[in-house]
DSSP file (Angstrom, degrees, kcal/mol; ACC not computed):
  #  RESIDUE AA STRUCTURE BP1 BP2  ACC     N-H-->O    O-->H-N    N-H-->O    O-->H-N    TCO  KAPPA ALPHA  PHI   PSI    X-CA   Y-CA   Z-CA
    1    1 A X              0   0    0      0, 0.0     2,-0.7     0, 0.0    81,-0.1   0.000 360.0 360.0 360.0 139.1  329.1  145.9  110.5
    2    2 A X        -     0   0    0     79,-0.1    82,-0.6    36,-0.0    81,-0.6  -0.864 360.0-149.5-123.7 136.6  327.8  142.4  111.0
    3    3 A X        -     0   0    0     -2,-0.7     2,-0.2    33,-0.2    36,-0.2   0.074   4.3-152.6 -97.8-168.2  325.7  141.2  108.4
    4    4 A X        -     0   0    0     80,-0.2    82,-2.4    35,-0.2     2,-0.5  -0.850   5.0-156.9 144.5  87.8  322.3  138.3  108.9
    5    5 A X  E     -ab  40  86A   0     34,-2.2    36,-2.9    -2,-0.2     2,-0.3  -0.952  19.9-177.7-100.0 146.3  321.3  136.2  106.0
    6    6 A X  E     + b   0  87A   0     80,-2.1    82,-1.7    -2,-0.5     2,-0.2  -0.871  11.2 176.9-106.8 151.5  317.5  135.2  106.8
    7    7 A X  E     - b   0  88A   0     -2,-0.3    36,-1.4    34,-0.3     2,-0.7  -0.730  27.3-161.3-169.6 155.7  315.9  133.1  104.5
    8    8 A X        +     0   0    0     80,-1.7    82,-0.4    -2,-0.2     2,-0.2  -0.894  24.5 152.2 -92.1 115.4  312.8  131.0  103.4
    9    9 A X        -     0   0    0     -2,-0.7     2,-0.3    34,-0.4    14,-0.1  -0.670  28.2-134.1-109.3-173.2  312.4  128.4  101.2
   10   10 A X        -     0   0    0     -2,-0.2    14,-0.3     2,-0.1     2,-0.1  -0.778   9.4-147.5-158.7 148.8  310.7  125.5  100.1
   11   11 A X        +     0   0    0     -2,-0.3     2,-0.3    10,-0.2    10,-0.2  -0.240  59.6  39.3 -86.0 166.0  311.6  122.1   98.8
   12   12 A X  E    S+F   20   0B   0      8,-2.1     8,-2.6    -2,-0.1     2,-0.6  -0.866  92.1  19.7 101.6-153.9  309.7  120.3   96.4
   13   13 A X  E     -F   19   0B   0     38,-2.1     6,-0.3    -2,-0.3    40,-0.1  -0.847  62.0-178.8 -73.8 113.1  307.9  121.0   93.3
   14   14 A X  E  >  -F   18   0B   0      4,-1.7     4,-0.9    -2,-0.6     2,-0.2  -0.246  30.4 -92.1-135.8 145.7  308.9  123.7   92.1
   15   15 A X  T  4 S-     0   0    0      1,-0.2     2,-0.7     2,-0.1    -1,-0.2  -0.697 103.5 -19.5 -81.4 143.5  307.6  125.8   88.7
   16   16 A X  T  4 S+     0   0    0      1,-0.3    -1,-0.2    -2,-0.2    -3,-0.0   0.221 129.4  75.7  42.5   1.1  309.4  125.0   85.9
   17   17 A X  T  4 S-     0   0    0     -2,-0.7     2,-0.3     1,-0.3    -1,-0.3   0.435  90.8-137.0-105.4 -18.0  312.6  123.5   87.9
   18   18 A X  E  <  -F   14   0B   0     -4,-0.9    -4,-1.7     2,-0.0     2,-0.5  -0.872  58.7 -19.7 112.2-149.8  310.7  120.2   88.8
   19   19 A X  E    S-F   13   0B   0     -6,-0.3     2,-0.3    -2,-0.3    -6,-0.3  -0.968  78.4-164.7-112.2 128.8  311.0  118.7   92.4
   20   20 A X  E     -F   12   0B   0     -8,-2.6    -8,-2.1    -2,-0.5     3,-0.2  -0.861  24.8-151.4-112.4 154.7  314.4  120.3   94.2
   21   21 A X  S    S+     0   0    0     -2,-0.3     2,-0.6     1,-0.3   -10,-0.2   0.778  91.7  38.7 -58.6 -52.2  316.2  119.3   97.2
   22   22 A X  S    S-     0   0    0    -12,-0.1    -1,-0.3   -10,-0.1     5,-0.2  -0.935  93.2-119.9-122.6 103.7  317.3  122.6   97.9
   23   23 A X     >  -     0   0    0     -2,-0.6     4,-1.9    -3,-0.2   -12,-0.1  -0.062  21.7-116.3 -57.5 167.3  315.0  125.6   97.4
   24   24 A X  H  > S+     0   0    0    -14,-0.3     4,-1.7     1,-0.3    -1,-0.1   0.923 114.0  37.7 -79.1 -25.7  315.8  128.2   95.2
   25   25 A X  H  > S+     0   0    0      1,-0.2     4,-2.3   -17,-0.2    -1,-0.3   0.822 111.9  59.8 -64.0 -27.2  316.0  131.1   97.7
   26   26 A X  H  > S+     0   0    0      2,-0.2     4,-2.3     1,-0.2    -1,-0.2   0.858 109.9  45.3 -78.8 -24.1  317.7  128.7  100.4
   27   27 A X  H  < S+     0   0    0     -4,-1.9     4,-0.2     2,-0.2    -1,-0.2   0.977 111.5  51.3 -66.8 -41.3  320.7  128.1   97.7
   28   28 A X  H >X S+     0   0    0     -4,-1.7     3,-1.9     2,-0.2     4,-1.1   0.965 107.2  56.6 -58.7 -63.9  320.9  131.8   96.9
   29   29 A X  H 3X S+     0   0    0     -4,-2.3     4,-2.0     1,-0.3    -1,-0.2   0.911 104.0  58.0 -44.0 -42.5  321.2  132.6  100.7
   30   30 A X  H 3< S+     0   0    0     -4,-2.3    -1,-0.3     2,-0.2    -2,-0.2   0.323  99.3  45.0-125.9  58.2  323.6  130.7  100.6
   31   31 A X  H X> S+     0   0    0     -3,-1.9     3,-2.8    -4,-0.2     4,-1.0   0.908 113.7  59.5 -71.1 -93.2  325.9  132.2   98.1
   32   32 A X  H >X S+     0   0    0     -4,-1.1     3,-2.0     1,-0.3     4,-1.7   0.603 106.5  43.7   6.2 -89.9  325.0  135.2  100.0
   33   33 A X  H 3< S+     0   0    0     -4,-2.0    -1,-0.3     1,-0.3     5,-0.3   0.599 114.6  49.5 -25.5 -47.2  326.4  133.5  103.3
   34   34 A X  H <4 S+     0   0    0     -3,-2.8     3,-0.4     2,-0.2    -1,-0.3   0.871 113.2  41.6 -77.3 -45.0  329.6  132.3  101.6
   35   35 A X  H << S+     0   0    0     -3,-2.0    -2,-0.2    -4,-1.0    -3,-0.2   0.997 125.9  36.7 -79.2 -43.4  330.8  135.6   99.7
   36   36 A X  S  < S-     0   0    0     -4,-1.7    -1,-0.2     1,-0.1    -2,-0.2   0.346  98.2-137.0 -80.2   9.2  329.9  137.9  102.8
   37   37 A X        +     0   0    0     -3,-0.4    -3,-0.2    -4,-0.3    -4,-0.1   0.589  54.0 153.1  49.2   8.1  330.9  135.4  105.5
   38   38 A X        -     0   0    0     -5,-0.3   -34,-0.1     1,-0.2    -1,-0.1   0.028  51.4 -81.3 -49.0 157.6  327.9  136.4  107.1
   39   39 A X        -     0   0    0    -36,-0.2   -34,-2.2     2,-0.0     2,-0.3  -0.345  43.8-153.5 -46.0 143.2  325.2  134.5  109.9
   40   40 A X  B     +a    5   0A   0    -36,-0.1     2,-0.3    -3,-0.1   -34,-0.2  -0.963  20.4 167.6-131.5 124.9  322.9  132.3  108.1
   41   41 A X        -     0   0    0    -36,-2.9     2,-0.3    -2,-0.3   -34,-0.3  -0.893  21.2-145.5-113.0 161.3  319.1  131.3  109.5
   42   42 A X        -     0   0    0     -2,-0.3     2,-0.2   -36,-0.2   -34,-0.2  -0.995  15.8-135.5-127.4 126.2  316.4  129.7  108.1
   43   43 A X        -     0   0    0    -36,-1.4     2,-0.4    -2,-0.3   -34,-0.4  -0.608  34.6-172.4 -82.6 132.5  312.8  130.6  108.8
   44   44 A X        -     0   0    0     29,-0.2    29,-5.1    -2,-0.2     3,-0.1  -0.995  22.4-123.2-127.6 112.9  311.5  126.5  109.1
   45   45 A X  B     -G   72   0C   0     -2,-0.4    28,-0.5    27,-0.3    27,-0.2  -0.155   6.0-143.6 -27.0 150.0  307.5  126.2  109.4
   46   46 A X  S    S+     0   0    0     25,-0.6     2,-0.4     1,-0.3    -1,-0.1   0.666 102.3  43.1-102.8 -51.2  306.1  124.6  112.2
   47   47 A X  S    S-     0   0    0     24,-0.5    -1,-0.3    -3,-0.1    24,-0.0  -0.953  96.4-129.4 -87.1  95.0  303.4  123.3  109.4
   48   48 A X        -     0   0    0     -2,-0.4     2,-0.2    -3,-0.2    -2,-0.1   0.319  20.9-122.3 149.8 147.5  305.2  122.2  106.2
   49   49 A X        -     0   0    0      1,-0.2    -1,-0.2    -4,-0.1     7,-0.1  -0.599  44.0 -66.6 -83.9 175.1  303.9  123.7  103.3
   50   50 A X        -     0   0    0     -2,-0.2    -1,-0.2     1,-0.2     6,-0.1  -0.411  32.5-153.7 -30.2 123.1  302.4  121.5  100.1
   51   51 A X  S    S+     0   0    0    -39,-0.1   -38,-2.1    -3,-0.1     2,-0.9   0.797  83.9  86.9 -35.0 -37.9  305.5  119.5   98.3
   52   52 A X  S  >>S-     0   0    0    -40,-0.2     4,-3.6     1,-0.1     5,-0.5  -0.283  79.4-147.6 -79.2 104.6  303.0  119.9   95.3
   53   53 A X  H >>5S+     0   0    0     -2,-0.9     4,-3.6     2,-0.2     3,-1.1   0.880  95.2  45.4 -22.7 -83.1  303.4  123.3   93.4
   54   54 A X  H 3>5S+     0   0    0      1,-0.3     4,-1.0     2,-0.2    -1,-0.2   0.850 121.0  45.8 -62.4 -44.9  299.5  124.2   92.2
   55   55 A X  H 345S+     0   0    0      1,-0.2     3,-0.4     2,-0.2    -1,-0.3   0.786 109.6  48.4 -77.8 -37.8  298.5  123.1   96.0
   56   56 A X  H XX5S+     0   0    0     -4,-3.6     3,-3.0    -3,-1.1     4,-1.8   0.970 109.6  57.5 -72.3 -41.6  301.2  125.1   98.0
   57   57 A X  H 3X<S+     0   0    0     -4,-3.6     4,-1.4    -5,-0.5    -2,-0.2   0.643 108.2  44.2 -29.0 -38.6  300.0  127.9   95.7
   58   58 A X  H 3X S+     0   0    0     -4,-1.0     4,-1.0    -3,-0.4    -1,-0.3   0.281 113.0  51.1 -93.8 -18.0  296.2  127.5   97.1
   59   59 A X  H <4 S+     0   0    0     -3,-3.0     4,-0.4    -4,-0.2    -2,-0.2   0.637 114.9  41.4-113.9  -3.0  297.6  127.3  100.5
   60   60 A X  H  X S+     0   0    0     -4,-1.8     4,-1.2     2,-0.1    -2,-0.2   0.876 114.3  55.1 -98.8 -31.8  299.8  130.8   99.9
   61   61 A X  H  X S+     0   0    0     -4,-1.4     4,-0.8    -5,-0.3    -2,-0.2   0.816 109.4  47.3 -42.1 -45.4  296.7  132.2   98.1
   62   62 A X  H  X S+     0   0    0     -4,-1.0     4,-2.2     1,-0.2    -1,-0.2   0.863 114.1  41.1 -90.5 -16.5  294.8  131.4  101.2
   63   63 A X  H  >>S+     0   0    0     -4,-0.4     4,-2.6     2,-0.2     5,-1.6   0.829 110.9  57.5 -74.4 -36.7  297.3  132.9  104.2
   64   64 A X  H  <5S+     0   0    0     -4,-1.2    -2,-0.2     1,-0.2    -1,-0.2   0.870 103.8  48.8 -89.1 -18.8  297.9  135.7  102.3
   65   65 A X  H  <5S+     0   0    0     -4,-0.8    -1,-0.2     1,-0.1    -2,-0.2   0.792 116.7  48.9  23.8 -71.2  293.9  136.8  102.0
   66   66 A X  H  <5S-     0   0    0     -4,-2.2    -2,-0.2     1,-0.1    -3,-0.1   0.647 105.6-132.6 -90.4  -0.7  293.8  136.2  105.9
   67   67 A X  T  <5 -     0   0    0     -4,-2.6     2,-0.3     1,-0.2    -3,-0.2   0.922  47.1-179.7  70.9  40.1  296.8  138.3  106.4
   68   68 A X      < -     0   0    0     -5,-1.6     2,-0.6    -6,-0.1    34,-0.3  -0.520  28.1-135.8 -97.5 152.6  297.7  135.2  108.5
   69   69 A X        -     0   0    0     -2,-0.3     2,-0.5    32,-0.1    30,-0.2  -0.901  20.5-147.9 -89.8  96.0  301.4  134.6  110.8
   70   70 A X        -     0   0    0     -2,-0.6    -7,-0.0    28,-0.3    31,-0.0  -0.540  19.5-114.1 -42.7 117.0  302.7  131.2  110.3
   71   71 A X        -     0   0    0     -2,-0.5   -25,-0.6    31,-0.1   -24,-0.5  -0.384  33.0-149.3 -63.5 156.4  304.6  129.8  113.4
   72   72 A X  B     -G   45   0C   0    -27,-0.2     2,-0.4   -26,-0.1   -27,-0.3  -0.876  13.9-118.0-129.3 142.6  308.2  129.3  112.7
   73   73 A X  S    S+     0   0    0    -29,-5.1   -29,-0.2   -28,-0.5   -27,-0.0  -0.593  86.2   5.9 -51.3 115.4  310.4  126.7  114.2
   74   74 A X  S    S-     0   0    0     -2,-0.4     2,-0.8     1,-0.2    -1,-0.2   0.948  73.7-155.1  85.9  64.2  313.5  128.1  116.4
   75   75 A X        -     0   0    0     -3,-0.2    -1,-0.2     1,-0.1   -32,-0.0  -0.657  19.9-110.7 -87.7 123.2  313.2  131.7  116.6
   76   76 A X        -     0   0    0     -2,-0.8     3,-0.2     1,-0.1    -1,-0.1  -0.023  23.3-125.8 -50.4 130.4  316.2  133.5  117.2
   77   77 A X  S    S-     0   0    0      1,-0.2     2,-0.3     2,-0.1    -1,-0.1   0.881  76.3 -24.8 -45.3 -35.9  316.6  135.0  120.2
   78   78 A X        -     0   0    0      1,-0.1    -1,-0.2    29,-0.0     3,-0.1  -0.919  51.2-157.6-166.2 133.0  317.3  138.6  119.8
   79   79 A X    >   +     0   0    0     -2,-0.3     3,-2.6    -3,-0.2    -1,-0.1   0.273  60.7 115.9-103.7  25.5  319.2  140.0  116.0
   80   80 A X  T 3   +     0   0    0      1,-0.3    -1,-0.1     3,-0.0     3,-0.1   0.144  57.5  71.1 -53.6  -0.4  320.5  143.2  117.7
   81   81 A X  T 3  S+     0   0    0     -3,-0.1     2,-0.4     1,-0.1    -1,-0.3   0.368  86.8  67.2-106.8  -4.1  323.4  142.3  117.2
   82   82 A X    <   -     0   0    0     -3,-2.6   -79,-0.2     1,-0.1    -1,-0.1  -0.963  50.8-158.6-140.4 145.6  323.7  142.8  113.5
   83   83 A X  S    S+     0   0    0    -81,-0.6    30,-0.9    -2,-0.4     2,-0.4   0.802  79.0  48.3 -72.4 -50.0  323.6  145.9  111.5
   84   84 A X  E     - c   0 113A   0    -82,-0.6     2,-0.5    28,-0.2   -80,-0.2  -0.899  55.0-174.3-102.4 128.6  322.5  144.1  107.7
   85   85 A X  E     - c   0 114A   0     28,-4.0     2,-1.4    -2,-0.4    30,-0.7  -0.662   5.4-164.9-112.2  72.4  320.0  141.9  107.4
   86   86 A X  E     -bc   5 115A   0    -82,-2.4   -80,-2.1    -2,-0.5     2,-0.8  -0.282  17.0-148.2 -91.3 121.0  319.6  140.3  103.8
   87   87 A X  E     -bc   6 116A   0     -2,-1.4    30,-3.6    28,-0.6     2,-0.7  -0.618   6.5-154.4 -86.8 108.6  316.3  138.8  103.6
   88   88 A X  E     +bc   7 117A   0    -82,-1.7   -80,-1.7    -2,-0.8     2,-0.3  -0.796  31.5 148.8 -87.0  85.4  316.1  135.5  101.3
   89   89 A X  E     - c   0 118A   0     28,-1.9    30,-1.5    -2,-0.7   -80,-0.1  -0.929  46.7-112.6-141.3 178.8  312.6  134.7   99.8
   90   90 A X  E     - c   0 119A   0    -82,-0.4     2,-0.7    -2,-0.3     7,-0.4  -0.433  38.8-125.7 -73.9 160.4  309.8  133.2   96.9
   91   91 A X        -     0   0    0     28,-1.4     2,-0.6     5,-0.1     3,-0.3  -0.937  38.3-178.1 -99.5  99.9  307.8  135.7   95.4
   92   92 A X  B >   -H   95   0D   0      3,-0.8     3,-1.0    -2,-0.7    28,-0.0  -0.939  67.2 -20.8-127.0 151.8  304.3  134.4   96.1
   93   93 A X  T 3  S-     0   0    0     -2,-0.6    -1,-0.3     1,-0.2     3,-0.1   0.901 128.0 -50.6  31.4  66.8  301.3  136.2   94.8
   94   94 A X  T 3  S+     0   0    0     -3,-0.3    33,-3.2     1,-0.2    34,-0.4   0.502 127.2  59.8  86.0   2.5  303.5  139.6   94.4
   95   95 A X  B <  S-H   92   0D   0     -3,-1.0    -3,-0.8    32,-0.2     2,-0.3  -0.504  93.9 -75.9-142.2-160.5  304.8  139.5   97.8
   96   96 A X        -     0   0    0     -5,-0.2    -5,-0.1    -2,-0.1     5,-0.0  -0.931  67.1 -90.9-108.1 152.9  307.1  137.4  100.5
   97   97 A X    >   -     0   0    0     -7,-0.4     3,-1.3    -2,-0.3     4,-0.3  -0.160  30.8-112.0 -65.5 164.6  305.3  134.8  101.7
   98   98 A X  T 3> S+     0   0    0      1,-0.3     4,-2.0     2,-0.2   -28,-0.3   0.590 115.3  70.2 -66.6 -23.8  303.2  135.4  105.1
   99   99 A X  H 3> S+     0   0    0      1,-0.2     4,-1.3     2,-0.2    -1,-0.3   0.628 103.8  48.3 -78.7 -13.7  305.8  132.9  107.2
  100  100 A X  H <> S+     0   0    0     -3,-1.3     4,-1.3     2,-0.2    -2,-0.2   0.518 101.1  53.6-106.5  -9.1  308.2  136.0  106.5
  101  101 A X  H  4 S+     0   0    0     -4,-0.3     4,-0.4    -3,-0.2     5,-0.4   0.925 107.6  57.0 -86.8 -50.2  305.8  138.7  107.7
  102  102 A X  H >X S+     0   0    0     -4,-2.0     3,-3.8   -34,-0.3     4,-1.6   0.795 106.7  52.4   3.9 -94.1  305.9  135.9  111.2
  103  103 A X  H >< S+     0   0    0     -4,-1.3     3,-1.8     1,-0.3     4,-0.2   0.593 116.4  34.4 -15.8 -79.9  309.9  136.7  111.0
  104  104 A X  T 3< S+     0   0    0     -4,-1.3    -1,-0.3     1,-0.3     5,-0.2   0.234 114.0  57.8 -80.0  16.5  309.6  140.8  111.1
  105  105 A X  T <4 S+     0   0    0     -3,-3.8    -1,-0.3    -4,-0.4    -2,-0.2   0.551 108.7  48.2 -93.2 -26.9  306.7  140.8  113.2
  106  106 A X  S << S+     0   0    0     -3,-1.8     2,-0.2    -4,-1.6    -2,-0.2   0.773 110.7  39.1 -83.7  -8.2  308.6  139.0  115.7
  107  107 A X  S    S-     0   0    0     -4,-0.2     2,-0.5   -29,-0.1   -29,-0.0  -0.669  86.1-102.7-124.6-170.2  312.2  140.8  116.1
  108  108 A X        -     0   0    0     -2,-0.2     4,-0.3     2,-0.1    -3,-0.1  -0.861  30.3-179.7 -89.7  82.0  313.0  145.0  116.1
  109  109 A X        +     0   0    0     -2,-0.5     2,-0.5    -5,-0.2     3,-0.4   0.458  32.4 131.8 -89.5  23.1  314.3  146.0  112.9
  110  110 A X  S    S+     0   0    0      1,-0.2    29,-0.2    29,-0.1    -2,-0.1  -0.568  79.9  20.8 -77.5 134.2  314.7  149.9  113.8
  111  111 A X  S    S+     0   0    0     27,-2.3    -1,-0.2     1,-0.5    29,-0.1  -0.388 101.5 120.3 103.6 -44.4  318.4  150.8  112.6
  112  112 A X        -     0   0    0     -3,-0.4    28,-1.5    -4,-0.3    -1,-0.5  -0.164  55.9-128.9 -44.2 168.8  318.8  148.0  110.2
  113  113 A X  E     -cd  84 140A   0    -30,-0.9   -28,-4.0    26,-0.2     2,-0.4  -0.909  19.6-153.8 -96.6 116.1  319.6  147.6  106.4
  114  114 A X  E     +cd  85 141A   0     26,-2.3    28,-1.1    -2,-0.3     2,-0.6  -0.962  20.0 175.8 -91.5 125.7  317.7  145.7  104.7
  115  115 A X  E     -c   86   0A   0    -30,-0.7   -28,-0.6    -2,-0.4     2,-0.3  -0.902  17.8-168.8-152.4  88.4  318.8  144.1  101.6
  116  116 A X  E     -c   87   0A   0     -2,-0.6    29,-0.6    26,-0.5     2,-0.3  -0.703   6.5-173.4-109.7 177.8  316.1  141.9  100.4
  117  117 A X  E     -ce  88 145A   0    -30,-3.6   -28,-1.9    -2,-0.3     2,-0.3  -0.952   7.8-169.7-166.5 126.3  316.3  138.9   97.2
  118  118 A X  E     -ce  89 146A   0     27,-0.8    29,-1.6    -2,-0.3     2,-0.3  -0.889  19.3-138.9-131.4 158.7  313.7  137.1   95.9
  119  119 A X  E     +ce  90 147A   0    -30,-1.5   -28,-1.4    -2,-0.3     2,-0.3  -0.874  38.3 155.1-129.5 123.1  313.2  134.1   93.5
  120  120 A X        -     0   0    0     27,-3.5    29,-0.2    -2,-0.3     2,-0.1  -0.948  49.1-128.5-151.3 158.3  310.3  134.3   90.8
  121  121 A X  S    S-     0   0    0     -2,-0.3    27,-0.1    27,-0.2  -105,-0.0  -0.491  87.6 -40.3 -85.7  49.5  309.2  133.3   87.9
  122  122 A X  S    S+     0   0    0     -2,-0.1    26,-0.1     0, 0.0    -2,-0.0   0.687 115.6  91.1  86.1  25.3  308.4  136.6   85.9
  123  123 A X  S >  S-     0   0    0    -32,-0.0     3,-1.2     2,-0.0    25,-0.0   0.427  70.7-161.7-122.7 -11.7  306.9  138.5   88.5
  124  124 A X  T 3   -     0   0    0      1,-0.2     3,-0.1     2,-0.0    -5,-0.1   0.339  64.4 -24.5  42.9 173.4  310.3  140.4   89.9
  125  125 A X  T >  S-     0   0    0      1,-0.2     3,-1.5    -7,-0.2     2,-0.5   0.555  88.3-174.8  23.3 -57.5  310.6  142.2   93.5
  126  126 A X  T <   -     0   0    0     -3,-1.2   -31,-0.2     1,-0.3    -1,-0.2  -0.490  58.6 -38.5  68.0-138.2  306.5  142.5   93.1
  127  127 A X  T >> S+     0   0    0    -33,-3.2     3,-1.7    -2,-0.5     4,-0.9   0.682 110.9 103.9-108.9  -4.8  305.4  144.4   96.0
  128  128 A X  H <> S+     0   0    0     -3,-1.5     4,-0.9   -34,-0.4    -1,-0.1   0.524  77.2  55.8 -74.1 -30.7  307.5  143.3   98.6
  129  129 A X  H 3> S+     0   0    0      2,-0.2     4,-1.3     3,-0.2    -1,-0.3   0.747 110.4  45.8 -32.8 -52.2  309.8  146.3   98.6
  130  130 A X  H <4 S+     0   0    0     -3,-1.7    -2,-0.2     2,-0.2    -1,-0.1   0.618 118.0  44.2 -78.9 -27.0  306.9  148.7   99.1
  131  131 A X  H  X S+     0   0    0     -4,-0.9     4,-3.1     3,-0.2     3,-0.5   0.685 109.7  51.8 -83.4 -32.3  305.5  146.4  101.7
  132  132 A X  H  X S+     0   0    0     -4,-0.9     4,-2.9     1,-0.3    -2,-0.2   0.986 109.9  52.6 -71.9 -37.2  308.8  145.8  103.5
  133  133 A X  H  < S+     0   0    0     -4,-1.3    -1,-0.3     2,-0.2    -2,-0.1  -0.057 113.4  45.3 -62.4  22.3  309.1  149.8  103.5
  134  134 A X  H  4 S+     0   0    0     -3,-0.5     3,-0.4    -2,-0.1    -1,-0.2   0.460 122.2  39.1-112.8 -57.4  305.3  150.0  105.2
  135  135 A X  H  < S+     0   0    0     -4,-3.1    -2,-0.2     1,-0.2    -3,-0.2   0.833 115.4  42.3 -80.6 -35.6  306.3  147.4  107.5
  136  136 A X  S >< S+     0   0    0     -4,-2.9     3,-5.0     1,-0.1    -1,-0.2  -0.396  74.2 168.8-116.1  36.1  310.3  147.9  108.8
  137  137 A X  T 3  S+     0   0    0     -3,-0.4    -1,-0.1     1,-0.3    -2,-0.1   0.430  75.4  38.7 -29.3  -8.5  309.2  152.0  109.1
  138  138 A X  T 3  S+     0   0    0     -2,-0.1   -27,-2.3     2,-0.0     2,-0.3  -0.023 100.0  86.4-143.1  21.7  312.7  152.6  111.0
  139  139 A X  S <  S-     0   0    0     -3,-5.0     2,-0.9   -29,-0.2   -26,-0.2  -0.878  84.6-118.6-130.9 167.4  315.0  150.3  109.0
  140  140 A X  E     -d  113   0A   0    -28,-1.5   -26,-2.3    -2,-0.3     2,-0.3  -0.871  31.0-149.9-100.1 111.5  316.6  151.6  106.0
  141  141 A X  E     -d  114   0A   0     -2,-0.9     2,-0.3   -28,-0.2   -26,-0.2  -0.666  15.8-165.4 -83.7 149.2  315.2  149.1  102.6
  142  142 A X        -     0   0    0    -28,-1.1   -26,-0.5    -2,-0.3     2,-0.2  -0.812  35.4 -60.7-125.2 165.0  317.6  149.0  100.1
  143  143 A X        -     0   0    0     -2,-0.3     0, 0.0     1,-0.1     0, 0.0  -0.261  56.3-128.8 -47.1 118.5  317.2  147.8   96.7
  144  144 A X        -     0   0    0     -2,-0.2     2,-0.2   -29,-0.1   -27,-0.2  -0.155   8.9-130.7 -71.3 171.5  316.0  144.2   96.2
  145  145 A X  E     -e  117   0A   0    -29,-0.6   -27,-0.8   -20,-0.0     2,-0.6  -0.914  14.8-159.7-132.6 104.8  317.4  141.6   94.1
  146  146 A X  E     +e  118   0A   0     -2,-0.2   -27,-0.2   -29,-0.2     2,-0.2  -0.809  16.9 167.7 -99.7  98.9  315.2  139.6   91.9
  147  147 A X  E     -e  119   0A   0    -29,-1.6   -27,-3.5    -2,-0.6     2,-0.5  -0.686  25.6-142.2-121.6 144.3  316.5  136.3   90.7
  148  148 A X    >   -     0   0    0     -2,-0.2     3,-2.1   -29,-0.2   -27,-0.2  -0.924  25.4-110.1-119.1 160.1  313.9  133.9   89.0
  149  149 A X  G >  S+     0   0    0     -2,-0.5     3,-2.6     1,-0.4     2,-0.4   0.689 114.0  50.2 -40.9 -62.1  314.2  130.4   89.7
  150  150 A X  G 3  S+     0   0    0      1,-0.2    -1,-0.4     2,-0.1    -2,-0.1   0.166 113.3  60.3 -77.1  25.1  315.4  128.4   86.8
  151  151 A X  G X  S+     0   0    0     -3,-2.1     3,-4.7    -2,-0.4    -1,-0.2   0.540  81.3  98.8 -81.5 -49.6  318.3  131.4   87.0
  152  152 A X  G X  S+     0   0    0     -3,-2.6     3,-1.9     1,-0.3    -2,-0.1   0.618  79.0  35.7 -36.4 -33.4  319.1  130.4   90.4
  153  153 A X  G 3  S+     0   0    0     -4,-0.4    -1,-0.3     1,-0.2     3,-0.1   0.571 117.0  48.6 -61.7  -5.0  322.1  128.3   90.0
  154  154 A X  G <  S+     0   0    0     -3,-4.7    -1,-0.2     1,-0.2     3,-0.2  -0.199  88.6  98.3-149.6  24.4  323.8  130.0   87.3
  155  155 A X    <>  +     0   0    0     -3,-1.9     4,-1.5     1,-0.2    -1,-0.2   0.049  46.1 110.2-109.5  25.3  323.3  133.8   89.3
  156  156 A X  H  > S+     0   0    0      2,-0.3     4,-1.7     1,-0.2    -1,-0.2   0.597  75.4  50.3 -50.7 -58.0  326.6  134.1   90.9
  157  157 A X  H  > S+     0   0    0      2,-0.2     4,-2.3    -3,-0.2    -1,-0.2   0.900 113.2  48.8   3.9 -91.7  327.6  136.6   89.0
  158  158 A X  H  > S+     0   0    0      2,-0.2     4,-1.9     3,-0.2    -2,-0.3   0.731 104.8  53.9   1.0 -75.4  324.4  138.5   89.8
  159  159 A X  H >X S+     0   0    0     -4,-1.5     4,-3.3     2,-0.2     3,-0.6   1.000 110.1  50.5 -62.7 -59.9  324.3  138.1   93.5
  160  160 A X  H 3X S+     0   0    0     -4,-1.7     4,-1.8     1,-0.2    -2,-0.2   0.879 107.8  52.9 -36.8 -57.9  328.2  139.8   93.6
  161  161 A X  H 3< S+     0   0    0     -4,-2.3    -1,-0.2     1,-0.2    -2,-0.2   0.875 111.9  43.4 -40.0 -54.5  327.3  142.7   91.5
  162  162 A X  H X< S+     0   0    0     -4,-1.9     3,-2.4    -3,-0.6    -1,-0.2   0.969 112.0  56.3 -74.9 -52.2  324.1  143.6   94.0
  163  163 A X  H 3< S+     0   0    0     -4,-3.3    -1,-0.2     1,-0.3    -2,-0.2   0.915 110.4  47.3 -45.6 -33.5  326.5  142.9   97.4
  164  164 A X  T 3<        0   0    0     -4,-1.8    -1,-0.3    -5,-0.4    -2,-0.2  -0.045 360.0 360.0-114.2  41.6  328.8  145.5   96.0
  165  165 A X    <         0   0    0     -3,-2.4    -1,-0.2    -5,-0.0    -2,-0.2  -0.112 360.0 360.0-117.4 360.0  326.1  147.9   95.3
């Protein structure tokens, strides 16, 4: 079976880790990437979100309200060619952000596994489970993996246990 890590992130200020380089979900994909030797993309914005925490917050608070599709840079052409998909994202307001509903609006996920992992600050999974299982109606959800940020670096551990679940 040939696996697909997706993920979103974003750099900047961050809660309670400060301004990062490397977001937390894009580091966690790619741990992902490394132990499973898997494809790696990254969903990239066309429009940048905030660098400033309390402001990107207000600008995920307002997408997620209009139920709005953020353009992505680079869309892959076709995934049809892989069987597992593990889907890499922030928990914002209870969910994955609206640039990741973009993603699975754009491609055909009937027949996948899904195996999505989110980065939070005390909010876990959220709804985003129940929402991916609304939205990917012909793909098989699997149990998420809920890592909160100031964890990421030091979830290694963590991530193996859930791959070999």
């Amino acid at each position: 079976m040939k696996s697909l890590v997706v993920f979103y992130s974003r750099r900047g200020e961050n809660y309670s880790v400060g301004n990062i380089k490397e977001g937390n979900a894009e580091h966690i994909a790619k741990i992902i990437q490394k132990l499973i030797g898997a494809d790696i993309y990254e969903i990239e914005p066309v429009k940048d979100y905030s660098k400033d925490y309390t402001v990107c917050t207000e600008e995920a608070m307002v997408e997620l309200r209009a139920q709005s599709r953020p353009e992505f840079k680079n869309p892959l052409s076709s995934i049809d060619e892989y069987d597992i998909i593990y889907l890499c994202y922030p928990n914002w307001w209870g969910t994955y952000p609206r640039i990741v509903a973009t993603f699975l609006d754009k491609y055909n996920f009937d027949g996948k596994i899904i195996k999505p992992m989110c980065t939070h600050e005390g909010s876990g999974m959220g709804s985003s489970e129940r929402e991916l299982r609304s939205t990917l109606r012909n793909a098989t959800i699997k149990s998420g993996l809920a890592i909160k940020g100031t964890n990421a670096h030091s979830s290694n551990r963590q991530i193996e246990r859930w791959i070999n679940e």
